[in-house]
N, C-alpha and C positions, 0 to 999 in steps of 0.2 A: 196633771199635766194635760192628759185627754182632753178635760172640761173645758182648761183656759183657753186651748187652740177652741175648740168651737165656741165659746162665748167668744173670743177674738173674731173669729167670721162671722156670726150673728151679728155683732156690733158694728165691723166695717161693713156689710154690706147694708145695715140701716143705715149709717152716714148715708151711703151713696146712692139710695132710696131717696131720701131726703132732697140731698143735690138735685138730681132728676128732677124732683118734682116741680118745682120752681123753675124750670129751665120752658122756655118755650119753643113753639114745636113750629117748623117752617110745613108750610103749605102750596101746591102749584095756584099760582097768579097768569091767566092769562092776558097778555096786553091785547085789550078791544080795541083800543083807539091813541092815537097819539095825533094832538092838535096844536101849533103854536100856539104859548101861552100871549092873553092881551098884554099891551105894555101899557103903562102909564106913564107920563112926562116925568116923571122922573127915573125911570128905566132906561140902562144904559142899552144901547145898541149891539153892542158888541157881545153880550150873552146872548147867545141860543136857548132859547127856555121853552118846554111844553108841558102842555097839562094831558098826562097819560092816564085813561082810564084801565084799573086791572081789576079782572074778575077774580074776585076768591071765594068757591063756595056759593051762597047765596048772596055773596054782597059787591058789590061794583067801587070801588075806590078811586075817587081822581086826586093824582099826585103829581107835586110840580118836580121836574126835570131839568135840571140846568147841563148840557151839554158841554163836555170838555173839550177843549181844543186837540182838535188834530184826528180826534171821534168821526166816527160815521152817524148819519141823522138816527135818531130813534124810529121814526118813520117806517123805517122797513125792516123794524120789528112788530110791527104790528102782527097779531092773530099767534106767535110764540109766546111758550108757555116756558115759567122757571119758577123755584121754590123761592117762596118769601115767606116774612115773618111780617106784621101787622102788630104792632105793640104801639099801646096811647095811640097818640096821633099821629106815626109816624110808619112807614111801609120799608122796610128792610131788603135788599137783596144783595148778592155776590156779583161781581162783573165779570167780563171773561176773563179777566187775568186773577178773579176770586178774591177779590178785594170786596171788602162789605161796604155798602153805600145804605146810605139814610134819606127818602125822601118824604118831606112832610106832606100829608093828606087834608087836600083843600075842601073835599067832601065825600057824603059817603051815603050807598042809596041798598038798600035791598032789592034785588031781582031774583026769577028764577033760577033754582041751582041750573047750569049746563046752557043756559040759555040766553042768549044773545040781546041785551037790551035793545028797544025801540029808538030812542032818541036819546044821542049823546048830546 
């Protein structure tokens, strides 16, 4: 009886080793910059879009931003820090009300970890 309880813990707590490991792991993203994004003639006017640069680590990420109506500009978010996730091409994070948002990443540059790029 002894054994089975502990092969039973051994085993679940492998599953759940397992899970873990595969799960990926959020990281703080500092926003450097937020610039409106260019529009092309066929871009409607009426989104607000910016291309916001976020620091993770030693790598710099510019991701496009489309602003929800009734929101406050990204703008003066600049220089705050929040946990993101960085999977494929795409930059992860929660908004205030902890909703997870997805924005796709238009480029991506190595810099200094901590340190402030030259020219966005």
């Amino acid at each position: 009886m002894r054994t089975s309880i502990v092969a039973m813990l051994v085993f679940s707590v492998a599953i759940a080793a397992l899970g873990q490991s595969s799960s990926s792991k959020y990281e703080v993203g500092t926003i450097m910059a937020v610039r409106p994004h260019a529009t092309g003639p066929n871009d409607s006017q009426s989104d607000r879009r910016y291309d916001i640069s976020v620091q993770v680590g030693d790598s710099l990420y510019v991701v496009l931003y489309t602003q929800p109506p009734g929101t406050i500009s990204p703008v003066y978010r600049a220089g705050l820090s929040t946990p993101v996730l960085v999977k494929g091409n795409s930059l992860r994070f929660n908004d205030s009300l902890g909703r997870s948002k997805e924005l796709p990443i238009l480029s991506r540059k190595t810099v200094g970890a901590g340190k402030r790029p030259l020219n966005f």
